[in-house]
C-alpha positions as CSV (number, residue, x, y, z in Angstrom):
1,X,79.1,151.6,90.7
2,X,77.2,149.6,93.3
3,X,76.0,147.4,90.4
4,X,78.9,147.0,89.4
5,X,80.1,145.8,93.2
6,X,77.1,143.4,93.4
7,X,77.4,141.5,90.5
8,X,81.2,141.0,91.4
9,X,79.9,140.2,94.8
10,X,76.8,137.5,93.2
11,X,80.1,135.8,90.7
12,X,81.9,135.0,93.9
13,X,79.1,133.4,95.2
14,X,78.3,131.9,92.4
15,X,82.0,130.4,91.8
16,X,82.1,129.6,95.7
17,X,78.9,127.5,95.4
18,X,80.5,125.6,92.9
19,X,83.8,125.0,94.1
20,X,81.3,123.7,96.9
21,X,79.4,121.4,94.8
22,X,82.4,120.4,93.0
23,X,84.1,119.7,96.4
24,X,81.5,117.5,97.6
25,X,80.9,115.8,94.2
26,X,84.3,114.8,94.4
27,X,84.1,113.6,98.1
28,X,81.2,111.5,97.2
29,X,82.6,108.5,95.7
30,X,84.8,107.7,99.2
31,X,81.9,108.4,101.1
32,X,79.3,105.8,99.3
33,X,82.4,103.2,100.1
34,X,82.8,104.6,103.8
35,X,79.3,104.3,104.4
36,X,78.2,101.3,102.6
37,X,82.0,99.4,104.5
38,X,82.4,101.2,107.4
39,X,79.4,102.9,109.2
40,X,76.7,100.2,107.8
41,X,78.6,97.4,109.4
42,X,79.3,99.4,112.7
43,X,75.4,100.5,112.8
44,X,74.6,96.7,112.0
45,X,77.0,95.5,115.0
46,X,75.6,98.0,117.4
47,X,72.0,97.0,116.0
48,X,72.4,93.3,116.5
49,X,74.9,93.8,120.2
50,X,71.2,94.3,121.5
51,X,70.0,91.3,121.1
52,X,70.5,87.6,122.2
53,X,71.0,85.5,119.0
54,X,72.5,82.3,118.9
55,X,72.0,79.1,118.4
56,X,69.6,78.4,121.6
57,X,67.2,81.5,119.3
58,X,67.3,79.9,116.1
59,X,63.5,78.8,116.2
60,X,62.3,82.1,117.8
61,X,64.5,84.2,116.2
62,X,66.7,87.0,117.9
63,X,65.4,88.0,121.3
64,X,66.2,92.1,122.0
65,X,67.8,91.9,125.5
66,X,68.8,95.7,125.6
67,X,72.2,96.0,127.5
68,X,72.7,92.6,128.6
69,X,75.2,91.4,126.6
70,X,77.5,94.3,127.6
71,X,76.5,93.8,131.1
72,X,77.6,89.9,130.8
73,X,80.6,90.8,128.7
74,X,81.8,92.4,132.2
75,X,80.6,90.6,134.9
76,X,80.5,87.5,134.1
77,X,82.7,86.6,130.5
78,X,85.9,85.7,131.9
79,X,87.3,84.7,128.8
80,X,86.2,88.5,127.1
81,X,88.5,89.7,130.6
82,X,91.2,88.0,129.2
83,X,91.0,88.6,125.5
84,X,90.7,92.2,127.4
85,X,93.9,92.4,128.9
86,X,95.6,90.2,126.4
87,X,95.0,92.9,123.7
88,X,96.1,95.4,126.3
89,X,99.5,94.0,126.8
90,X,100.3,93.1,122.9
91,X,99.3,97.1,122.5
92,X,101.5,98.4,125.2
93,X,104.6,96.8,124.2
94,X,104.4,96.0,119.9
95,X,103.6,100.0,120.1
96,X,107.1,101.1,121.1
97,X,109.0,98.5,120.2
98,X,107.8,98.8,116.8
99,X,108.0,102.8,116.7
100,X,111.8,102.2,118.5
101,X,113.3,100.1,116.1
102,X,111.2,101.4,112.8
103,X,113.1,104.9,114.1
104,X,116.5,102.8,114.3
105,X,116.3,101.4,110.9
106,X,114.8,104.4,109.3
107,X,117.8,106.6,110.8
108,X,120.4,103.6,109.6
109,X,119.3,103.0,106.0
110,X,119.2,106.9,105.7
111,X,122.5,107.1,106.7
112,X,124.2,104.3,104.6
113,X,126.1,104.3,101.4
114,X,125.9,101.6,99.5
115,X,123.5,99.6,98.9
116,X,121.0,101.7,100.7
117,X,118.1,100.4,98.4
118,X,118.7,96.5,99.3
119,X,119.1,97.7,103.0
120,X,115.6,99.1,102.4
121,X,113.8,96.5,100.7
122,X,115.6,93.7,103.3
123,X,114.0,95.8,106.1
124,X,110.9,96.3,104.3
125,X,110.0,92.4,103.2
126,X,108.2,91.4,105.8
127,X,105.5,93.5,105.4
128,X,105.1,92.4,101.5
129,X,104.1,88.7,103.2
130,X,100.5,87.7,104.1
131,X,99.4,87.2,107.2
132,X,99.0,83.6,107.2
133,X,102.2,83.4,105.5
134,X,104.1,84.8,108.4
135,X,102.3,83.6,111.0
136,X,103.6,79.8,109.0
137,X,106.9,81.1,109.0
138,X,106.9,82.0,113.0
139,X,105.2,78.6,113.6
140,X,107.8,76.8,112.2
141,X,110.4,78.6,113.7
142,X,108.9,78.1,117.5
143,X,108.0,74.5,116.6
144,X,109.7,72.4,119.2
145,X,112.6,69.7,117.8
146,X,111.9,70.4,114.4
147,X,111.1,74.4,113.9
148,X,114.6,76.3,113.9
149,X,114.7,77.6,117.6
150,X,113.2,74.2,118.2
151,X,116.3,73.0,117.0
152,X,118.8,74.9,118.8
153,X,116.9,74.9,121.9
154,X,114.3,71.8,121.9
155,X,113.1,72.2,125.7
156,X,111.7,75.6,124.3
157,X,108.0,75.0,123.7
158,X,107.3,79.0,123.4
159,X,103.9,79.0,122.4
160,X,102.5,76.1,124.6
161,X,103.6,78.1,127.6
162,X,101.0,80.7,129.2
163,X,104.2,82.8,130.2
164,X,106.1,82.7,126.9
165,X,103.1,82.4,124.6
166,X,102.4,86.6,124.3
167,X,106.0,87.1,123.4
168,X,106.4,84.8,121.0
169,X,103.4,86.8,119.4
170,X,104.9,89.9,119.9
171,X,108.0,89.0,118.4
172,X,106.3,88.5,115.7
173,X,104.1,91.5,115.0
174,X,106.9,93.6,115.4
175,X,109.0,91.6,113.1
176,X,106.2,92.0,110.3
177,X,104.7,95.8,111.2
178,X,108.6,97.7,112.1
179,X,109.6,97.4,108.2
180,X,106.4,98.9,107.3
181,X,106.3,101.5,110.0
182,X,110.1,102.3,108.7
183,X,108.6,104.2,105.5
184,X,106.9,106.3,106.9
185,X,109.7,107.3,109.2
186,X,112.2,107.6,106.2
187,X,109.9,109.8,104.4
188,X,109.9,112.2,107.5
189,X,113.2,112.2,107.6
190,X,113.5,113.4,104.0
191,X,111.0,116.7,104.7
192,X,113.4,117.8,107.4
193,X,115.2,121.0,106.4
194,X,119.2,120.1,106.9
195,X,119.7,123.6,107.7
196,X,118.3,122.6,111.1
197,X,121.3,120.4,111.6
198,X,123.7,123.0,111.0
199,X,122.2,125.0,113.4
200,X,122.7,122.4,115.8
201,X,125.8,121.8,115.1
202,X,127.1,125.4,115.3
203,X,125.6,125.4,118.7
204,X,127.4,122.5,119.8
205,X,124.8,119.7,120.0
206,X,126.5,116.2,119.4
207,X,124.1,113.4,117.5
208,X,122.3,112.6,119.9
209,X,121.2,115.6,121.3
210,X,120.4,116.6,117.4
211,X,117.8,113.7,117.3
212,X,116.5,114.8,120.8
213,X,116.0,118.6,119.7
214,X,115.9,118.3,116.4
215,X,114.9,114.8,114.6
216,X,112.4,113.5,117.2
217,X,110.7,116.9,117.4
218,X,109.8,117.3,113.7
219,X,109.2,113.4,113.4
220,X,106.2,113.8,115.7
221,X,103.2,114.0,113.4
222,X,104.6,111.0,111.4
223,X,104.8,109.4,114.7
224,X,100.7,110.3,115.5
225,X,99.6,108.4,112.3
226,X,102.2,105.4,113.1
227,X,101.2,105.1,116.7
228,X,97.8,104.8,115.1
229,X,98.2,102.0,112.8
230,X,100.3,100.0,115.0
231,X,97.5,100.3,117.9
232,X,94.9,99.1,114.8
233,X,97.5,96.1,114.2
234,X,97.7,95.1,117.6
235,X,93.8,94.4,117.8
236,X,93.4,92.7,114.9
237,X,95.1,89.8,114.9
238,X,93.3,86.8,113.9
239,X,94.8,84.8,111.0
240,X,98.0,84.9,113.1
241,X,96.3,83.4,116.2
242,X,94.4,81.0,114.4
243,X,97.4,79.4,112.7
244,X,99.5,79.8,115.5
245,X,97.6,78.7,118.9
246,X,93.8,78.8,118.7
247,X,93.7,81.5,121.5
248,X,95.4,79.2,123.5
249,X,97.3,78.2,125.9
250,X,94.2,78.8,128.3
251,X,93.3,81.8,126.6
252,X,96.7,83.0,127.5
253,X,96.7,84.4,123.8
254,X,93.5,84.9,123.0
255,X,92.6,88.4,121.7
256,X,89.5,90.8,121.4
257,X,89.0,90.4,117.4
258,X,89.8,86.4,117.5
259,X,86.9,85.9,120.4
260,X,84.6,87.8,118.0
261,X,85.3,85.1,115.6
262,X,85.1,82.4,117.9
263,X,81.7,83.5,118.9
264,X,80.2,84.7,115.9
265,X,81.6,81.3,113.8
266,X,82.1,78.4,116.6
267,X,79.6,78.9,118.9
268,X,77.2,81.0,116.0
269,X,76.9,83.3,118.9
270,X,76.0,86.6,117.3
271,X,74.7,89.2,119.8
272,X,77.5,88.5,121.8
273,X,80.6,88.4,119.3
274,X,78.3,92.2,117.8
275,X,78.7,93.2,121.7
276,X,82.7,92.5,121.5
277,X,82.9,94.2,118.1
278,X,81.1,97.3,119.3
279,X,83.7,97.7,122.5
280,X,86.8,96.6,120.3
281,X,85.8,99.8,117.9
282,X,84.9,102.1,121.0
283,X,88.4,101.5,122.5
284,X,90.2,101.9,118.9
285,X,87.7,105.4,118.7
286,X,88.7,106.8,121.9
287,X,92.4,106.0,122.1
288,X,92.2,107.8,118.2
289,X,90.7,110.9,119.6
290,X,93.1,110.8,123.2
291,X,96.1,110.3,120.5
292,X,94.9,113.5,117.7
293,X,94.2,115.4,121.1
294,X,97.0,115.4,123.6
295,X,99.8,114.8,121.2
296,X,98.4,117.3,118.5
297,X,98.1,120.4,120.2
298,X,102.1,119.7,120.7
299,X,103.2,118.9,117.0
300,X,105.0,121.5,114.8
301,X,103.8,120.9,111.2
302,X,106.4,122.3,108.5
């Protein structure tokens, strides 16, 4: 009898060790391509943020400097200050305003009758468009005289204006990113039970308190993962600002990811533009982990 229990006992570790094995062997693909993409690059930029390398070192080679560049990034960069707070307001207002009205549509085109597919795909074609294709479109549109608001209003020079620059850009982001966030929101919508509305409805809620207690709540962990990717979309915008405005007017539009490519590829600074990398990925990291943490612990997953 006891054989018999420890042999069953030595199969199921035997199968568990597999399913292990099996498990990881499965996993290992993604991680060769997370490691050789993701955490080589990030271990290279942290490397080389430690030492001064640009053009004034190209004889001597890179000079190790420790801290310093973080130190200077701080104290005395006034341009990374800007690019700083820049990227802090494009954040704190695309985020939102893309989650608003990506809710708005989503909750419209499930709602419709006909023609509910072209209502979707209408809402959804901005995001099919490159980059540099949008950011061509937007230019043209803000071009003074000629570009379409140009033309209705031409004393509007939106992105030559250090007050009216950023929201001509944020126009624009969440014009391209809401369509996109909009699937995801649709999909949620689908996985909620309907008997949940009925429920509400016997109780007396009207719509809006059904969205409130009902929609909104069960909406939340799609809302996690899309408050992520819009934060990642408002700190890497580059193609748009180099078409659009080179960072300017006055830096008034420069960002963190552009001023790592003006100083890694205009000034062929390199320890510095590693140094900007290395706090642009330590903010994205730790406003991750803040998001998964605090909202989380709150979210009821079906």
């Amino acid at each position: 009898m006891q054989t018999n229990i420890q042999r069953i006992d030595q199969a199921n570790r035997l199968k568990k060790r597999r399913t292990t094995w099996l498990a990881w062997l499965m996993l290992l693909p993604s991680m060769i391509i997370l490691a050789v993409f993701t955490l080589y690059p990030i271990g290279e930029s942290v490397y080389m943020s430690l030492f001064k390398n640009n053009m004034s070192t190209f004889v001597t080679g890179p000079v190790w400097v420790g801290l310093q560049n973080y130190v200077n990034l701080f104290t005395r960069d006034a341009v990374f200050k800007k690019a700083f707070y820049n990227n802090l307001i494009i954040a704190a207002v695309t985020i939102p305003s893309s989650v608003t009205l990506a809710v708005a549509m989503a909750l419209f085109t499930n709602k419709v009758g006909r023609g509910k597919s072209f209502v979707r795909v209408a809402y959804f074609y901005p995001a099919l468009l490159p980059m540099v294709a949008v950011a061509n479109i937007w230019l043209f549109i803000y071009t003074p005289m000629y570009g379409l608001l140009g033309y209705i209003a031409p004393t509007w020079r939106l992105l030559e204006n250090v007050d009216t620059v950023q929201w001509a850009l944020i126009i624009m982001l969440v014009w391209k990113q809401a369509g996109y966030v909009m699937i995801f929101y649709i999909s949620g919508l689908q996985g909620i039970d309907q008997e949940m509305y009925e429920a509400a409805k016997i109780d007396g809620a009207n719509s809006v308190q059904a969205f409130w207690h009902v929609t909104w709540p069960m909406l939340k962990p799609t809302t996690i993962y899309v408050m992520i990717i819009t934060m990642t979309n408002a700190y890497k915008m580059v193609d748009h600002l180099y078409i659009m405005t080179k960072g300017g007017p006055d830096n008034a539009s420069n960002m963190l990811l552009f001023y790592v490519y003006q100083k890694a590829f205009d000034q062929s600074n390199v320890g510095v533009a590693s140094a900007v990398t290395v706090v642009l990925i330590v903010i994205l990291l730790l406003a991750t982990v803040v998001q998964f943490y605090t909202q989380d612990k709150r979210t009821f997953y079906a």
